[in-house]
Structure formats: structure tokens, C-alpha cells
N, CA, C and O atoms as CSV, one atom per row, in Angstrom:
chain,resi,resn,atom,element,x,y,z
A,1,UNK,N,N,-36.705,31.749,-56.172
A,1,UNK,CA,C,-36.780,30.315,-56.101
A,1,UNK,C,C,-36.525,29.819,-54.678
A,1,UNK,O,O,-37.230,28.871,-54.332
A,2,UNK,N,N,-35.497,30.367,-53.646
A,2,UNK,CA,C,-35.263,29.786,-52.691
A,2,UNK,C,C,-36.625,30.401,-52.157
A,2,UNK,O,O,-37.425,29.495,-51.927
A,3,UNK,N,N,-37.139,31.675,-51.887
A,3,UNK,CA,C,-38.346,31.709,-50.973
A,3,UNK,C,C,-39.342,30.340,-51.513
A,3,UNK,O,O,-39.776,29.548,-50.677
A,4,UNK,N,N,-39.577,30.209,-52.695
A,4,UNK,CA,C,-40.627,29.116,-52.529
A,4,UNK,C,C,-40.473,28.076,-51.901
A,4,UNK,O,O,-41.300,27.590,-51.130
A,5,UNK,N,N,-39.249,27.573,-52.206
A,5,UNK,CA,C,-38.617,26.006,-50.953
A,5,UNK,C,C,-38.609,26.393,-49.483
A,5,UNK,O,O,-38.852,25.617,-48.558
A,6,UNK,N,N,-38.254,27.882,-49.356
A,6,UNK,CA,C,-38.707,27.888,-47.929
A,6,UNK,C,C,-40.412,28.133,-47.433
A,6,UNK,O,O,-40.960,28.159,-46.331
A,7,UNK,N,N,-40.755,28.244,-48.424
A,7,UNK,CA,C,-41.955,28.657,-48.020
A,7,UNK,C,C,-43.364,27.523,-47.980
A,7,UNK,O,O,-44.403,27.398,-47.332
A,8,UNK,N,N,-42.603,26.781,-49.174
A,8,UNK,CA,C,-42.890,25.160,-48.762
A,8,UNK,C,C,-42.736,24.174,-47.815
A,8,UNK,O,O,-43.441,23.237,-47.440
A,9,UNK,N,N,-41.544,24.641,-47.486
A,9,UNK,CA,C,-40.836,23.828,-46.014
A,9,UNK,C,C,-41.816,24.056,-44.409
A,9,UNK,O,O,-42.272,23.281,-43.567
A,10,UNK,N,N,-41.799,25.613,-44.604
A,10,UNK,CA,C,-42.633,25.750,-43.227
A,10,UNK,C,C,-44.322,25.368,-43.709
A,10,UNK,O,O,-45.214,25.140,-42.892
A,11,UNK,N,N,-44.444,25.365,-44.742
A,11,UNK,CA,C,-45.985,25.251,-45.195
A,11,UNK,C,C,-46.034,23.431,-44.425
A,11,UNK,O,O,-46.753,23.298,-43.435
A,12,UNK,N,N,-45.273,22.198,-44.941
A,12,UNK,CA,C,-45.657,21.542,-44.867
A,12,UNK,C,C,-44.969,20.616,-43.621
A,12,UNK,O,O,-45.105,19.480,-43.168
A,13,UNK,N,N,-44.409,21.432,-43.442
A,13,UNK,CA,C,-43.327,20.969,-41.619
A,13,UNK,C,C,-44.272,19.951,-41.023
A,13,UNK,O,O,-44.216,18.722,-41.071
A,14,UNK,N,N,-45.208,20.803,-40.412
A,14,UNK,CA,C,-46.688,20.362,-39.672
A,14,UNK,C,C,-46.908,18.514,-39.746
A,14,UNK,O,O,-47.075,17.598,-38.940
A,15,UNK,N,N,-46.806,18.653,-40.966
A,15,UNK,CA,C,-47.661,17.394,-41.554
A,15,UNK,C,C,-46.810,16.093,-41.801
A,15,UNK,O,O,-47.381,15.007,-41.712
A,16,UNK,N,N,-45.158,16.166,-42.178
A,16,UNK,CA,C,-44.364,15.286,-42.100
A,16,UNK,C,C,-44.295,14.078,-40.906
A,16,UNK,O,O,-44.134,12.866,-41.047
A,17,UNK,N,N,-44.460,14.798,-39.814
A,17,UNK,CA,C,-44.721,13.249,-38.503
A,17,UNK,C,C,-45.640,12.770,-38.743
A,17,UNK,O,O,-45.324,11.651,-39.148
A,18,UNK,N,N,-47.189,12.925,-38.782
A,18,UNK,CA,C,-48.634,12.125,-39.347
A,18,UNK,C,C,-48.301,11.133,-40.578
A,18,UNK,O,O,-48.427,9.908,-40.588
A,19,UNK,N,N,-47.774,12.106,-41.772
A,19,UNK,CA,C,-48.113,11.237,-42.881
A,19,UNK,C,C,-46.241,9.983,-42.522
A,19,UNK,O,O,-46.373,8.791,-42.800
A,20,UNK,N,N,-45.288,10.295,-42.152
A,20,UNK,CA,C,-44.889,9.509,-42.099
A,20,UNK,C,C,-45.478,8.101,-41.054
A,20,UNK,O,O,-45.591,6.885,-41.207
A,21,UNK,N,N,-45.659,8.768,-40.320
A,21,UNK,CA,C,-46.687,7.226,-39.288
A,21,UNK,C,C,-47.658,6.661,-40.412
A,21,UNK,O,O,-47.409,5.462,-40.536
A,22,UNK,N,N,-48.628,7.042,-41.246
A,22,UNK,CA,C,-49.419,7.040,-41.899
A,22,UNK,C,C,-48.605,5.978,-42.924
A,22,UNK,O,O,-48.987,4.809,-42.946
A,23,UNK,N,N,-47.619,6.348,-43.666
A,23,UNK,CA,C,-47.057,5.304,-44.516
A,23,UNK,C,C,-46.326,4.384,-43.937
A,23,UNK,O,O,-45.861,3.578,-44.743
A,24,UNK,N,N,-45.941,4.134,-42.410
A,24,UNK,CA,C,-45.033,3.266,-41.675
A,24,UNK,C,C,-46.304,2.067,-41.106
A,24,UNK,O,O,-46.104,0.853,-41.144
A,25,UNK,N,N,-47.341,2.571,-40.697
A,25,UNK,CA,C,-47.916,2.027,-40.522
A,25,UNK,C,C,-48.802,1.201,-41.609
A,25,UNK,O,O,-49.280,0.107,-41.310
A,26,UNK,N,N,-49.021,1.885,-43.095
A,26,UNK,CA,C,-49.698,1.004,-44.264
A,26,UNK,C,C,-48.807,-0.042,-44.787
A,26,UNK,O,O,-49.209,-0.955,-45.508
A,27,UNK,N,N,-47.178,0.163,-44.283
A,27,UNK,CA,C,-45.896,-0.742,-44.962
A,27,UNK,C,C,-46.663,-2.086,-43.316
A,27,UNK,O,O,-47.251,-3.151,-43.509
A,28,UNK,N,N,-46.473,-1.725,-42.523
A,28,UNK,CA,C,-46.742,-3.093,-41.604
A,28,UNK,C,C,-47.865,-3.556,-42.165
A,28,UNK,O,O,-47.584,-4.551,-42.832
A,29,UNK,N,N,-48.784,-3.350,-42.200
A,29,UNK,CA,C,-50.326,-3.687,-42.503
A,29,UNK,C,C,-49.980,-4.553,-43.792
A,29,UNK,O,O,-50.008,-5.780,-43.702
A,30,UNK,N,N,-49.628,-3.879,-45.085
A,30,UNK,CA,C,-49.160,-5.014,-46.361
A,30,UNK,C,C,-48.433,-5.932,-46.029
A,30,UNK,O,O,-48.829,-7.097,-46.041
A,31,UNK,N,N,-47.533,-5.672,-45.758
A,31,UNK,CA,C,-46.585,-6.941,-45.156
A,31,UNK,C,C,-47.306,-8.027,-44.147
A,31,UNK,O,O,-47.128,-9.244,-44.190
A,32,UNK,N,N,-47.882,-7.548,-43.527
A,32,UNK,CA,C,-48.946,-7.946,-42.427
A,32,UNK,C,C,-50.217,-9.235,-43.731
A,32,UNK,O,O,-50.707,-10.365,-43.735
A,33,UNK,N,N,-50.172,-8.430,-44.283
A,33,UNK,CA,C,-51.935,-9.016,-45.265
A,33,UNK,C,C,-51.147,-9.728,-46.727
A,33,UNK,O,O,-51.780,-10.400,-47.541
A,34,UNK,N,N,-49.963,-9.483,-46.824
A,34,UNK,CA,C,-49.217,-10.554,-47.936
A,34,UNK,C,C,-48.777,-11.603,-47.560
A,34,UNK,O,O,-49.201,-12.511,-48.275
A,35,UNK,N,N,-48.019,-12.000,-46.653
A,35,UNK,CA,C,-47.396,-13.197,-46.378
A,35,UNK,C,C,-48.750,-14.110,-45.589
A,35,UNK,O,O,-49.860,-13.774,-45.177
A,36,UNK,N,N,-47.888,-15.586,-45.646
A,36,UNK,CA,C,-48.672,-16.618,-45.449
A,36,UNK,C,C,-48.793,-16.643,-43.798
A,36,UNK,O,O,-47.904,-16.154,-43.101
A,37,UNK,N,N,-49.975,-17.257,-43.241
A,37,UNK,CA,C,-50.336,-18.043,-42.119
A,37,UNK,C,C,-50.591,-18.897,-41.908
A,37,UNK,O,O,-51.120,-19.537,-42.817
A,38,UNK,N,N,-50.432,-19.495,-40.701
A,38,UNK,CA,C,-50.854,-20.895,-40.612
A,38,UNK,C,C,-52.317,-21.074,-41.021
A,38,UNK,O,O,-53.127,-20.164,-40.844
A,39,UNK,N,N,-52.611,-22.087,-41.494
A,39,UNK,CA,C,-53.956,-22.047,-42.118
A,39,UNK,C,C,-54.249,-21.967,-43.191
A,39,UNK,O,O,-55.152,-22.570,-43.770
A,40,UNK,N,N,-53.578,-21.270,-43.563
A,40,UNK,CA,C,-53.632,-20.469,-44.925
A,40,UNK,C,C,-53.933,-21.676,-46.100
A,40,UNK,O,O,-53.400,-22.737,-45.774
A,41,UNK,N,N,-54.569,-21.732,-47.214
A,41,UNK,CA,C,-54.115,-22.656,-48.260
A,41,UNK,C,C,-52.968,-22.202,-48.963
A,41,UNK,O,O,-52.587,-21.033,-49.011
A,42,UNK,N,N,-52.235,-23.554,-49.711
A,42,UNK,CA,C,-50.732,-23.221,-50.036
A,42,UNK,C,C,-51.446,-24.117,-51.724
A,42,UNK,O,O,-52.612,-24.308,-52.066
A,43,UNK,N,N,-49.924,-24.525,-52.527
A,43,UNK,CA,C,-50.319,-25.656,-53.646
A,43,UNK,C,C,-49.547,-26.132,-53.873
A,43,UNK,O,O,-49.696,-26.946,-54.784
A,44,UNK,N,N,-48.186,-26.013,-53.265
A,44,UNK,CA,C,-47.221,-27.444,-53.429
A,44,UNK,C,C,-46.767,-27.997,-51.743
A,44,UNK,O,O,-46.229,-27.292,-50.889
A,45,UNK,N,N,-47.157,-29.403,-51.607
A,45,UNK,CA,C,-46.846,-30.022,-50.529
A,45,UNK,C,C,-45.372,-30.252,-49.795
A,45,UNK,O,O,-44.591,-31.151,-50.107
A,46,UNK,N,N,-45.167,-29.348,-48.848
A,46,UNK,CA,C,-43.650,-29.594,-48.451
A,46,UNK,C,C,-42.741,-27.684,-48.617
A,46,UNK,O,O,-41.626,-27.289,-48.276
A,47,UNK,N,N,-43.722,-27.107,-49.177
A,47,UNK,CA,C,-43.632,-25.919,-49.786
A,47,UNK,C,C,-43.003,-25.024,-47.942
A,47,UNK,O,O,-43.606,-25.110,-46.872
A,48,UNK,N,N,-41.802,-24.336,-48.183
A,48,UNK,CA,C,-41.409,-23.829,-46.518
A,48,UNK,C,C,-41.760,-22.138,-46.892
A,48,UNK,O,O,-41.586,-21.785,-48.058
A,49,UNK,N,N,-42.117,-21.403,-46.156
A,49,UNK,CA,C,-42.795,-20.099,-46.166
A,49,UNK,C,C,-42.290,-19.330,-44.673
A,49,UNK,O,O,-42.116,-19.811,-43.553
A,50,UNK,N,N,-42.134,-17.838,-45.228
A,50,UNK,CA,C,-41.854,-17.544,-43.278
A,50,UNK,C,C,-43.464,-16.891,-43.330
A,50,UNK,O,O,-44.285,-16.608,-44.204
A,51,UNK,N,N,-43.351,-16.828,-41.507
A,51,UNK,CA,C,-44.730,-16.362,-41.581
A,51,UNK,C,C,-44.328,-14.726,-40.543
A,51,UNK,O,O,-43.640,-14.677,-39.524
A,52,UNK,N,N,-45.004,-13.608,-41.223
A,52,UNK,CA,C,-44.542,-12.688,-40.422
A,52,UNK,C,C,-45.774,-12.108,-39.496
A,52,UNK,O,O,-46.863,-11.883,-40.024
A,53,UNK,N,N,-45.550,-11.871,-38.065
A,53,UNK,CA,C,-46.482,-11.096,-37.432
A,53,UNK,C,C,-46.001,-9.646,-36.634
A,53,UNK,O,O,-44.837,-9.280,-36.468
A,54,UNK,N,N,-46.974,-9.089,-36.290
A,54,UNK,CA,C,-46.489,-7.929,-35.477
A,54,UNK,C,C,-46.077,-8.068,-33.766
A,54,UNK,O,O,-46.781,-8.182,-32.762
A,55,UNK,N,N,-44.961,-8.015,-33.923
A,55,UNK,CA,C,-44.310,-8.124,-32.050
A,55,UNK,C,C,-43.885,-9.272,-32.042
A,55,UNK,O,O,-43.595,-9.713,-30.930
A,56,UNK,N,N,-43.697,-10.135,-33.183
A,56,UNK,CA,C,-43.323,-11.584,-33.013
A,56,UNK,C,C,-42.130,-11.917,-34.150
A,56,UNK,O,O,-42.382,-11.464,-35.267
A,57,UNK,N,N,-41.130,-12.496,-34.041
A,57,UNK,CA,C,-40.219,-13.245,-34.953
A,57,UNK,C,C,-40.755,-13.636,-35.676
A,57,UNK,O,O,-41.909,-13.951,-35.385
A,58,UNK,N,N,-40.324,-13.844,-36.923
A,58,UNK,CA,C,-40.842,-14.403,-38.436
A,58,UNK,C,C,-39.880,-16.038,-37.605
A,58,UNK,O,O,-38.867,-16.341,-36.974
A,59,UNK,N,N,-41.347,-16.722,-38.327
A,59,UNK,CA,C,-41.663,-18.221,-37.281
A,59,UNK,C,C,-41.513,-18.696,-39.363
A,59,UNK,O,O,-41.886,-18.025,-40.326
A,60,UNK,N,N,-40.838,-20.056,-39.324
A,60,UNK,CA,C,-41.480,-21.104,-40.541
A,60,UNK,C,C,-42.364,-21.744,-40.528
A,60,UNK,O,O,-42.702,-22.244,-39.456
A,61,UNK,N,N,-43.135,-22.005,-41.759
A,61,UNK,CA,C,-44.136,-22.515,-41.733
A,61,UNK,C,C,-44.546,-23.583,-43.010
A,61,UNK,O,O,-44.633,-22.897,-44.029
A,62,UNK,N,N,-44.754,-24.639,-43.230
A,62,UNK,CA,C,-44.931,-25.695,-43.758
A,62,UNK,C,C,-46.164,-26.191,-44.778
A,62,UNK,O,O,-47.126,-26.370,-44.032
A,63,UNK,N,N,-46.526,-26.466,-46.035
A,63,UNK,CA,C,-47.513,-26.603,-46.511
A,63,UNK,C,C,-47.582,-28.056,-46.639
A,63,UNK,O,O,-46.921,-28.859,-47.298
A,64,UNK,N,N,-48.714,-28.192,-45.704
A,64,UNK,CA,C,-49.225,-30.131,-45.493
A,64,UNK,C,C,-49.924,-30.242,-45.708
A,64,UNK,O,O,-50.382,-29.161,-46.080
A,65,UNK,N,N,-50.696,-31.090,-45.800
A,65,UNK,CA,C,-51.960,-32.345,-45.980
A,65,UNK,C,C,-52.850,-32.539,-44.744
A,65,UNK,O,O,-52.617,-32.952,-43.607
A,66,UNK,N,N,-53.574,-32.248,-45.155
A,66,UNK,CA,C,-54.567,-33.005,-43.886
A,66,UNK,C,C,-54.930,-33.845,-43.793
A,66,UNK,O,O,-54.135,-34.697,-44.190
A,67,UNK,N,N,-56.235,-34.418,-43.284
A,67,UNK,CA,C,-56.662,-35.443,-43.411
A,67,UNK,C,C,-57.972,-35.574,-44.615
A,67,UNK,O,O,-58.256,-36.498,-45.377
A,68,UNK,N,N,-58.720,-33.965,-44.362
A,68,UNK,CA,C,-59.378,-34.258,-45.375
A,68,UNK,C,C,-58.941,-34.055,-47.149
A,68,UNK,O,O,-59.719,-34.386,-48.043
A,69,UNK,N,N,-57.920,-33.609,-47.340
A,69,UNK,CA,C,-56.758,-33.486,-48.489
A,69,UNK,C,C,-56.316,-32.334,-49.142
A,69,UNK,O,O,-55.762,-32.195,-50.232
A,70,UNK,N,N,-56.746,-31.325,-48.066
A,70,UNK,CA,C,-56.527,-30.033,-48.228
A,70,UNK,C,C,-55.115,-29.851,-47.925
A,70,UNK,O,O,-54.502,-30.800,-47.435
A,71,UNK,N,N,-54.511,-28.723,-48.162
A,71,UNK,CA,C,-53.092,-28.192,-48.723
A,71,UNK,C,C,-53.120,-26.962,-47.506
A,71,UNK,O,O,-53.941,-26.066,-47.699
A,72,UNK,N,N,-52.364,-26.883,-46.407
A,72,UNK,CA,C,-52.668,-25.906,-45.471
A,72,UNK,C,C,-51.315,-25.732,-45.145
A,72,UNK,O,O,-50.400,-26.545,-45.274
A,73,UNK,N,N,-51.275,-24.093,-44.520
A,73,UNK,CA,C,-49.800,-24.035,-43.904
A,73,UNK,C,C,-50.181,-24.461,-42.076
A,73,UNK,O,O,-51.182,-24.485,-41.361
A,74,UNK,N,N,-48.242,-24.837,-41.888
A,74,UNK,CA,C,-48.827,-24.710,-40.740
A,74,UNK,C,C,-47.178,-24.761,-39.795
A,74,UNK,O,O,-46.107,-24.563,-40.369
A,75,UNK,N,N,-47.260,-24.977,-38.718
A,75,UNK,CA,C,-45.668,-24.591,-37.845
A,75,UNK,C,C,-44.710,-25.746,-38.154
A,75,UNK,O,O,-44.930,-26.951,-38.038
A,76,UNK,N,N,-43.625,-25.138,-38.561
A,76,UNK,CA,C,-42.780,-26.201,-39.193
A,76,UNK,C,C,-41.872,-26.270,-37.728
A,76,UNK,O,O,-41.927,-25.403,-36.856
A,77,UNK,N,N,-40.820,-27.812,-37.657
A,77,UNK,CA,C,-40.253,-27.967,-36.403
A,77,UNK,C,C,-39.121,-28.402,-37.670
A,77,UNK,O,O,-39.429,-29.078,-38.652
A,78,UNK,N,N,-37.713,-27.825,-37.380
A,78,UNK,CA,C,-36.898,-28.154,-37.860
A,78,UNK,C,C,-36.075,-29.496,-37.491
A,78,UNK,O,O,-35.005,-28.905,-37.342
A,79,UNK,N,N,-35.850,-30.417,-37.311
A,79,UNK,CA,C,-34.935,-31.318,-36.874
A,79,UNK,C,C,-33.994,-31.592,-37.040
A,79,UNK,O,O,-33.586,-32.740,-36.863
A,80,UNK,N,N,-32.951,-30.151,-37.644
A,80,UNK,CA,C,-31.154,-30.828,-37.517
A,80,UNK,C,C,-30.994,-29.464,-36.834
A,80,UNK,O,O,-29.801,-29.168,-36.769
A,81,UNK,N,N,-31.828,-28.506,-36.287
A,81,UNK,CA,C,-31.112,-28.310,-35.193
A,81,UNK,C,C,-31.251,-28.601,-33.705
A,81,UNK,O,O,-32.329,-28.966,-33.237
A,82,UNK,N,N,-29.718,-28.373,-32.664
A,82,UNK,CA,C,-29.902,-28.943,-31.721
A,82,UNK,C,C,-30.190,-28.079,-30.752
A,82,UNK,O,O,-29.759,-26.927,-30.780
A,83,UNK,N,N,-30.939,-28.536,-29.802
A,83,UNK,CA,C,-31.264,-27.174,-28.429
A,83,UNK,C,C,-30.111,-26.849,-28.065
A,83,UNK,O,O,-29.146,-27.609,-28.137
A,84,UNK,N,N,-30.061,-25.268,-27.479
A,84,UNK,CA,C,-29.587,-25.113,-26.945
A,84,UNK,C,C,-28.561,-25.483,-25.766
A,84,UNK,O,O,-27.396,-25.092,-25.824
A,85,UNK,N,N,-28.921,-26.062,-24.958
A,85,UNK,CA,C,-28.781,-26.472,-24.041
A,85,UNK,C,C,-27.521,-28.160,-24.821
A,85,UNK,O,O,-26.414,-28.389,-24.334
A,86,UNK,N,N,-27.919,-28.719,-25.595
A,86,UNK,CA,C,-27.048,-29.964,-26.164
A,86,UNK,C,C,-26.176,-28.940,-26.547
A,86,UNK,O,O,-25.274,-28.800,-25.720
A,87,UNK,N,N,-26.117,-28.238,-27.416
A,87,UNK,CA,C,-25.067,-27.811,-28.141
A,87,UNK,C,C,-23.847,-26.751,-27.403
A,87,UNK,O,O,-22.760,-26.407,-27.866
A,88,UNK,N,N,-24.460,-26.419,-26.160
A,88,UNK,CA,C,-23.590,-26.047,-25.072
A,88,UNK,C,C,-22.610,-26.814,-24.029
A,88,UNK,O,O,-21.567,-26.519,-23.446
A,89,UNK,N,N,-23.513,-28.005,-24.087
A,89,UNK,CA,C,-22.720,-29.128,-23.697
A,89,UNK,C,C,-21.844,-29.607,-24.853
A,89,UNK,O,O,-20.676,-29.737,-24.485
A,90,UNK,N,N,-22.020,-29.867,-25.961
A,90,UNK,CA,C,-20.799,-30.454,-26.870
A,90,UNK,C,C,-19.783,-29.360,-26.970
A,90,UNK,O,O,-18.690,-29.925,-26.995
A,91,UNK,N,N,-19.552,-27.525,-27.067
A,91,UNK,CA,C,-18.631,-27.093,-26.806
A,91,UNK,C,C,-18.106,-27.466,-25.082
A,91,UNK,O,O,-17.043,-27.019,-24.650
């Protein structure tokens, strides 16, 4: 029994770095092709979503109205927090 586990081990050594890139890279890609974008259609107005990209911070994102009455995401601006820069001055 132990020769077969070893004999499995060196059999498939080789191949462990590929297929792990292989599944590290299909986990970004889903994650990548599930979550919302700006643009995106949404169906409740006011609806907050993160939006995730590759090399970039997960940004919020907002489901609004347009003009023609479509339901779209898009970059949300928070307004209770304060810049940097104020809130360094009040400490």
C-alpha cells in the first residue's frame, strides 16, 4: 500500500504547479464573470453591490435610473465619509 502512494506521488508531482494555476486562475475568472459592473442591469432601485476587478479594490456600486428608465449599476460616492485630509485635521 505505501509503494502505491509513493508511486502516485512521484507519478503526479509534475503536474501539481499547472493544474493548481489552472484552478487559481478559473476561481478569478468566476468571481471575475459573477459579480456586478457598472452598467450592468440591476431590479431594485437604490440596490448597493461591490464590484470586483482584477488589480483593483472592490469599488461600490449603485443601482439607478436613468433617464431613459432603465435600472443600471453604477459608482456609488458615499457621503458620511470624511476625506482624509478633514478628518486629520479634527484629530
Amino acid at each position: 500500500m505505501w509503494k502505491t502512494a509513493d508511486h502516485l506521488r512521484r507519478q503526479c508531482k509534475s503536474h501539481w504547479g499547472p493544474l493548481a494555476g489552472l484552478v487559481s486562475g478559473l476561481m478569478f475568472v468566476l468571481v471575475q464573470l459573477t459579480t456586478v459592473h457598472v452598467g450592468d442591469s440591476c431590479t431594485r432601485l437604490g440596490q448597493i453591490a461591490e464590484e470586483f476587478r482584477f488589480g483593483l479594490p472592490a469599488r461600490q456600486v449603485m443601482c439607478i435610473a436613468t433617464t431613459d428608465g432603465n435600472l443600471v449599476y453604477d459608482r456609488f460616492v458615499s457621503t458620511n465619509r470624511q476625506p482624509l485630509r478633514q478628518a486629520a485635521l479634527l484629530q
